[in-house]
DRENVEXKOL-818849 format. One line per 4 residues: number of its first residue (from 0); for each residue y, x, z of C-alpha. Coordinates in steps of 0.001 Angstrom, whole numbers, plus 524288, in hexadecimal, padded with zeros to 5 digits. Each point is the difference from the previous one (the first is absolute). Layout:
NUM = Y/X/Z  ...
//
This chain:
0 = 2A1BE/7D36C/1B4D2  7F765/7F598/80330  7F16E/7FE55/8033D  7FAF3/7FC60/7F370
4 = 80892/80BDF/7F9D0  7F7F5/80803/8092A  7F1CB/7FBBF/7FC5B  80403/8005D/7F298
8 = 8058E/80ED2/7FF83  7F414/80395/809F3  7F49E/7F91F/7F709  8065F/8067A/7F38C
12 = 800E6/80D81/8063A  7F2C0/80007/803D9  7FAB9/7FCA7/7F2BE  7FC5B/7F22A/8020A
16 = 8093A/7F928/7F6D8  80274/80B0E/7F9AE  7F84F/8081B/7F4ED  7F883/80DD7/80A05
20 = 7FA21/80B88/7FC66  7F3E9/7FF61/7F709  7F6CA/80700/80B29  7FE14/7FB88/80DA0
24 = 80260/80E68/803D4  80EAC/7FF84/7FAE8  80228/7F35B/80701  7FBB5/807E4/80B90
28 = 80998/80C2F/7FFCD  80B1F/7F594/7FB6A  7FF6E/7F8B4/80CF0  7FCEF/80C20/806E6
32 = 7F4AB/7FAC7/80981  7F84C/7F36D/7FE49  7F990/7FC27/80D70  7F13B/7FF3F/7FF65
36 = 7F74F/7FDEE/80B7A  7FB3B/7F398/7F825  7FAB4/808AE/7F454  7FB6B/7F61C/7F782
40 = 80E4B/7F750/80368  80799/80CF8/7FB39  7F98D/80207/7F3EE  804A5/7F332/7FD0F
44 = 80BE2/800CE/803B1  80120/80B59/7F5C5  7FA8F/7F8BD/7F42E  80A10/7F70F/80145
48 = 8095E/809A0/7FE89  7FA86/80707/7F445  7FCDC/7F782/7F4A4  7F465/7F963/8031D
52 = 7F6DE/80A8C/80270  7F2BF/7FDFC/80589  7F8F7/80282/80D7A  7F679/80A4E/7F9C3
56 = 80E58/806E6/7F89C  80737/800CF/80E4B  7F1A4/80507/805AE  7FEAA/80B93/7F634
60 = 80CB9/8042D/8010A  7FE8C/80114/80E75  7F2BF/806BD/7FE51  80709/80A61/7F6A0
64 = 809BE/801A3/80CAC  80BCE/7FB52/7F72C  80148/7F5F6/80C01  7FEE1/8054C/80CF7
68 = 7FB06/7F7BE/80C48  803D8/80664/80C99  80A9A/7FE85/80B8B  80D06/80032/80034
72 = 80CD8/7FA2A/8017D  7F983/7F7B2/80D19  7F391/7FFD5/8068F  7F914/7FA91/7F35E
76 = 7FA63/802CF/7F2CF  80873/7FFEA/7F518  7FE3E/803A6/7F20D  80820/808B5/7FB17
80 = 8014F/80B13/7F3DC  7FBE2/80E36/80069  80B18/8053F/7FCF3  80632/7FA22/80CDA
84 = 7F6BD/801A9/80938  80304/80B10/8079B  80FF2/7FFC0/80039  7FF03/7F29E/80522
88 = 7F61D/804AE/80B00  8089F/80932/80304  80976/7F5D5/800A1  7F88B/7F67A/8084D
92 = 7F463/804C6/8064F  806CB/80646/80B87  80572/7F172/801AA  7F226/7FA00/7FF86
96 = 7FA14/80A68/806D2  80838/7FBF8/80BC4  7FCDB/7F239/7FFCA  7F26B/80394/80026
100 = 80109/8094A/80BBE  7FD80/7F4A8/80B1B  7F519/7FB7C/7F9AD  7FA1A/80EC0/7FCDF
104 = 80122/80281/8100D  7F922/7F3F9/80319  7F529/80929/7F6B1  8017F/80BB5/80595
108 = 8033E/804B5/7F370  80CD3/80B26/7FFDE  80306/80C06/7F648  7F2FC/807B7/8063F
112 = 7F8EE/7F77D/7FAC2  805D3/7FB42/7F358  7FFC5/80F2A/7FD79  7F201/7FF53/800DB
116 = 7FD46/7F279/7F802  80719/8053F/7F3A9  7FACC/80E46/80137  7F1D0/7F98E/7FDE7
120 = 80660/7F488/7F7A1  802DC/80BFA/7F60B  7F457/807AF/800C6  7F833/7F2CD/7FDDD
124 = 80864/7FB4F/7F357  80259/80E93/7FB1F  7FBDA/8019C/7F137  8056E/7F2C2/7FC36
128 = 7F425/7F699/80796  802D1/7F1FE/8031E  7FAA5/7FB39/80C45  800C1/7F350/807A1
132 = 805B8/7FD7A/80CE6  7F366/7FE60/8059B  7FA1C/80DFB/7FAFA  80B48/80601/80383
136 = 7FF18/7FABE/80CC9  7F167/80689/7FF60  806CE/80C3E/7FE31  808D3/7FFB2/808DB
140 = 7F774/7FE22/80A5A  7F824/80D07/7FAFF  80BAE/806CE/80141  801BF/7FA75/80DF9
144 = 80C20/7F7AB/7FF36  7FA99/7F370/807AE  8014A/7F326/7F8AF  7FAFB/7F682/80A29
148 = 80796/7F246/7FA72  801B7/7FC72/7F1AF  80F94/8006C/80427  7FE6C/80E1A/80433
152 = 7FB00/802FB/7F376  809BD/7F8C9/7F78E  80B1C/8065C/8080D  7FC7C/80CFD/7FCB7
156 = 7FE46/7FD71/7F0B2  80D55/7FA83/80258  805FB/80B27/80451  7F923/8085D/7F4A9
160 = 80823/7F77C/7F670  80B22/801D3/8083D  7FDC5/80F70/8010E  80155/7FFBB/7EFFD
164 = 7EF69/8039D/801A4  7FA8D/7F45B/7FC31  8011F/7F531/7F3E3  7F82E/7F5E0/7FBC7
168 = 7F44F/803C7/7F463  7FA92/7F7C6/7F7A4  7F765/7F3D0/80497  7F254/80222/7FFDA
172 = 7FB70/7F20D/7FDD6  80704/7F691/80A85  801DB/80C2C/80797  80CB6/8088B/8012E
176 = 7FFEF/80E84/801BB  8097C/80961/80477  802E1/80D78/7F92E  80845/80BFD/80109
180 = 80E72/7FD04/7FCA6  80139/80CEE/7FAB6  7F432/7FF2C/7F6C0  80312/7F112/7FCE2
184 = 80E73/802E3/7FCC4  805F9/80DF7/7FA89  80A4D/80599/809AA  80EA9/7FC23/7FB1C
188 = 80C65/80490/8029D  804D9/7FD47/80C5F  80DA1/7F76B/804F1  808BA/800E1/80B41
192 = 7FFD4/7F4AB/80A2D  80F3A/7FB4A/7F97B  7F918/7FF97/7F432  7F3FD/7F8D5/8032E
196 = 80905/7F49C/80832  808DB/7FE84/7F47E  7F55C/7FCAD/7F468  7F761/7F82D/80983
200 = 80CD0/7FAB6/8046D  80180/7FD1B/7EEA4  7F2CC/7FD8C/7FE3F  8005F/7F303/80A50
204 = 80DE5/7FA8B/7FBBF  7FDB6/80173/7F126  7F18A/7F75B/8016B  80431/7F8B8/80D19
208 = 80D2E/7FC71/800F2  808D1/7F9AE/80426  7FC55/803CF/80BA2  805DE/8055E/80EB0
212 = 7FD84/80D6D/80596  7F82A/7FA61/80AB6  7F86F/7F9BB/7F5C7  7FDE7/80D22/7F9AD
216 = 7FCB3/8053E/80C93  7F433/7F6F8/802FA  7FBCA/802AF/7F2C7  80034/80F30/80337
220 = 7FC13/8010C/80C13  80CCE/8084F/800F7  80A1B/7FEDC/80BCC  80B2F/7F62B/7FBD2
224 = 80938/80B9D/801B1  7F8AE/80632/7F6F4  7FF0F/7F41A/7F731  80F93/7FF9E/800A9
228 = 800F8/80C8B/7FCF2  7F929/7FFFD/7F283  80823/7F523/7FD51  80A0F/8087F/8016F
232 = 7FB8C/80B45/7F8A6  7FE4E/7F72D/7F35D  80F3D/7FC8F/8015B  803AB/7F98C/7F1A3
236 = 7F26F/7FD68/7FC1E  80013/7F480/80989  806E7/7F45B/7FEF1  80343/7F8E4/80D8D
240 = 7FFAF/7F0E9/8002B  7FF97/7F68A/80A6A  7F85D/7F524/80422  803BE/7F7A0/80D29
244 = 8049A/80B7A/80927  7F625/80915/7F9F4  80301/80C7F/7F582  7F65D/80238/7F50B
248 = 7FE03/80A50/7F68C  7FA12/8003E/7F276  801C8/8098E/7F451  80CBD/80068/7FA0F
252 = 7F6A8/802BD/7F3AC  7FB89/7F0B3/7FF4D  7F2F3/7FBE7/8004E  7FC55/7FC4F/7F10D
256 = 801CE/7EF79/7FD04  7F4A4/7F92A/8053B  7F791/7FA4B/7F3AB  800D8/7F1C4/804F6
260 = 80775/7F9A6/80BDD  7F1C9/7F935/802AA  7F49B/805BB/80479  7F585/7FE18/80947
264 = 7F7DA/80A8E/807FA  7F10F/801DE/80679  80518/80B7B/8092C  7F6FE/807E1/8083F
268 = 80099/801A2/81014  809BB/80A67/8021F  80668/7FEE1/7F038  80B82/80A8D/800CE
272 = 8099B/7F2A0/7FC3C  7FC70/7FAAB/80D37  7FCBC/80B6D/80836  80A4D/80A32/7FCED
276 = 809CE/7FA35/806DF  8022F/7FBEB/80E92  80857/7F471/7FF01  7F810/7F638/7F5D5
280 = 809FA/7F333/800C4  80598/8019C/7F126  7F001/7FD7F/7FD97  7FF3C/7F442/80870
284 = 808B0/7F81B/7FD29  7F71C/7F581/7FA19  7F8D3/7FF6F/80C30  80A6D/80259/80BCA
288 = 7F8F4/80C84/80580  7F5D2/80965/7F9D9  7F82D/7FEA3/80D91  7FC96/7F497/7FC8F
292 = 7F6F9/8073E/7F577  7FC34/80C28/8095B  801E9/7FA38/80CE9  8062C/80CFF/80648
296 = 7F280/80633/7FD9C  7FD35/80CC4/7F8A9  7F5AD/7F8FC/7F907  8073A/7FBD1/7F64E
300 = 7FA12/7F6D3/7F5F0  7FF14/7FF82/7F1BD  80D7D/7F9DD/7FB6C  80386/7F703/7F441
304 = 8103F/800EF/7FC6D  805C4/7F7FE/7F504  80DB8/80668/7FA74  7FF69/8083B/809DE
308 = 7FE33/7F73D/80CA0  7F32C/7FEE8/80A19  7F8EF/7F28E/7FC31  7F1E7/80326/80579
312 = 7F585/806B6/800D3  7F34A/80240/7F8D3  7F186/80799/802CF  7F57D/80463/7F843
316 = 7F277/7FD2F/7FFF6  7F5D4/8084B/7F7AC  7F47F/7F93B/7F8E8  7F4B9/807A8/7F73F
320 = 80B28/7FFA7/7F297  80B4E/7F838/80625  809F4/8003B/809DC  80636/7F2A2/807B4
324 = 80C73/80011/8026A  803EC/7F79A/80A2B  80FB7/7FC53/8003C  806D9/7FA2F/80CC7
328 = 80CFB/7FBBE/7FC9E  80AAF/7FD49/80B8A  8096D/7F86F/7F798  7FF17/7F740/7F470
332 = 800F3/806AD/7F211  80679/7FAEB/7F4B3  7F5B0/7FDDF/7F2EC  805A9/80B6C/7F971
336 = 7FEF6/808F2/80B1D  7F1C7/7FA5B/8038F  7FC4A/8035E/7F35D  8058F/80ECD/80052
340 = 7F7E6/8021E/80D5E  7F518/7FB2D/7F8A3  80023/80A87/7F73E  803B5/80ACD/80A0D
344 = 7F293/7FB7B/805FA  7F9B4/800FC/7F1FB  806A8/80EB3/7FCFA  7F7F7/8046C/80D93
348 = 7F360/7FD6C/7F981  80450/8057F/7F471  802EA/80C5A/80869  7F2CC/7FEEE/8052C
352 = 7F86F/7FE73/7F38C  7FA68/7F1D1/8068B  8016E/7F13B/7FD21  80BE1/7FBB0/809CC
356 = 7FD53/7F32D/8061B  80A3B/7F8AC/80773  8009D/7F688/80BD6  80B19/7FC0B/80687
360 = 7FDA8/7FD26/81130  804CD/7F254/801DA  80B87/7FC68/8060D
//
């Protein structure tokens, strides 16, 4: 297998190059979890997954709670579908739980008093209210859990999503909400742990790969034993290839045939086809090294990729009933592929509803 094998399997399993689901919400439960502490950068990333729909389709169906905004997998938001939410906290948030723990001491925040924060979290949301962080906080502090920092306060609403108590509600303008999980999303049958590690384990390969258990691992937030180990567990349904000195694994199943070999993308900060994986070379080839783009930081930057490979990246800028999109490209583009990136950059406004105009920095 080579790189360019790689980025074309990866872009066509994630629906990029390939025909998606008709709803931003199936997109979601195909690729499991779609990372979203940029919220307006993840709805994006979802509408160009699922047939062109628009900013205000990808909003209501998050407002009707067929999307759900809320953490797991790492110490970060992700979106991901009812109907998966609580096996894969059950899967997870132990995992994430314990990378928070240093930071929750440096708090003074333990089980006393996350007892406390979700026992008036509940009797604040009961009856199916919507609240915002900062009247929650209002209650919380009636209740006599101390809130003292903004960080204090996000920790514990953290720890309600991880405690299965706590979802995201609807936005109420440019505000989110939180709600009861259990009044946002009817109880389901429940899974073993085996069970839940083998069909995130299928869920990541079929969208993602090829990729390694250690990338599958980052992706999780899951020990790399434990990443092995669902590798394992899906035996036949994986096919093992290798790259350099490295084994990957994809679907035995293929991915289906990309429509065109060409293509040309305006990907968001933290796009699953960049961050889902911990080793990002078969992406930067064009370039030499993806730090280049993100410098090592975890800031990482809107990103432009043509057939698959890192060539820049690009910002937005809001007027009154456009948006500017500014493009930075790090290596020089053929006319053809110029041409495609243009009309990436012209799909985002249609997204948005808004006139796209373009400007390229100078080099």
């Amino acid at each position: 297998m080579t790189n360019e094998d790689v980025c074309r399997r990866r872009l066509a399993g994630q629906f990029l190059t390939t025909r998606g689901p008709a709803r931003a919400s199936e997109v979601v439960r195909a690729l499991g979890a779609v990372q979203a502490q940029d919220y307006a950068g993840a709805k994006w990333a979802l509408a160009q997954r699922a047939g062109n729909v628009t900013d205000a389709e990808v909003e209501r169906e998050i407002d009707e709670g067929r999307i759900l905004r809320t953490h797991v997998l790492r110490p970060t938001w992700h979106f991901v579908a009812p109907g998966d939410i609580r096996w894969m906290l059950e899967l997870t948030a132990p995992r994430v739980a314990a990378l928070m723990a240093h930071a929750n001491r440096g708090l003074e925040l333990d089980r006393s008093v996350f007892r406390r924060s979700n026992a008036a979290l509940a009797t604040a949301l009961a009856g199916g209210k919507c609240l915002t962080r900062a009247e929650l906080g209002s209650h919380l502090e009636r209740a006599g859990v101390r809130i003292v920092t903004g960080q204090r306060l996000g920790h514990l609403m953290m720890q309600g999503e991880l405690d299965a108590l706590l979802c995201n509600g609807p936005r109420r303008g440019k505000q989110f909400t939180y709600a009861l999980l259990d009044e946002r999303v009817a109880p389901g049958g429940r899974i073993s742990r085996e069970e839940a590690l083998l069909e995130l384990t299928r869920r990541y390969f079929a969208t993602r790969g090829p990729a390694t258990p250690h990338d599958f691992a980052w992706w999780s937030g899951l020990t790399v034993a434990h990443a092995k180990r669902g590798v394992e567990m899906s035996g036949r349904e994986l096919e093992r290839v290798t790259l350099g000195a490295d084994y990957y694994y994809w679907p035995v199943a293929r991915t289906p045939r990309p429509r065109g070999t060409q293509s040309a993308h305006l990907l968001p900060n933290y796009d699953e086809y960049f961050i889902g994986y911990r080793n990002r070379s078969a992406v930067a080839q064009r370039l030499g090294d993806s730090t280049t783009i993100t410098g090592g930081s975890a800031l990482i930057p809107h990103v432009i990729v043509v057939d698959g490979q890192l060539v820049g990246t690009w910002r937005r800028t809001f007027e009154k009933d456009a948006v500017t999109l500014t493009l930075d490209l790090r290596t020089r583009l053929s006319v053809a592929e110029s041409r495609r990136v243009t009309s990436a950059a012209r799909r985002f406004g249609d997204f948005l509803g808004m006139r796209a105009d373009i400007r390229h920095v100078a080099q």
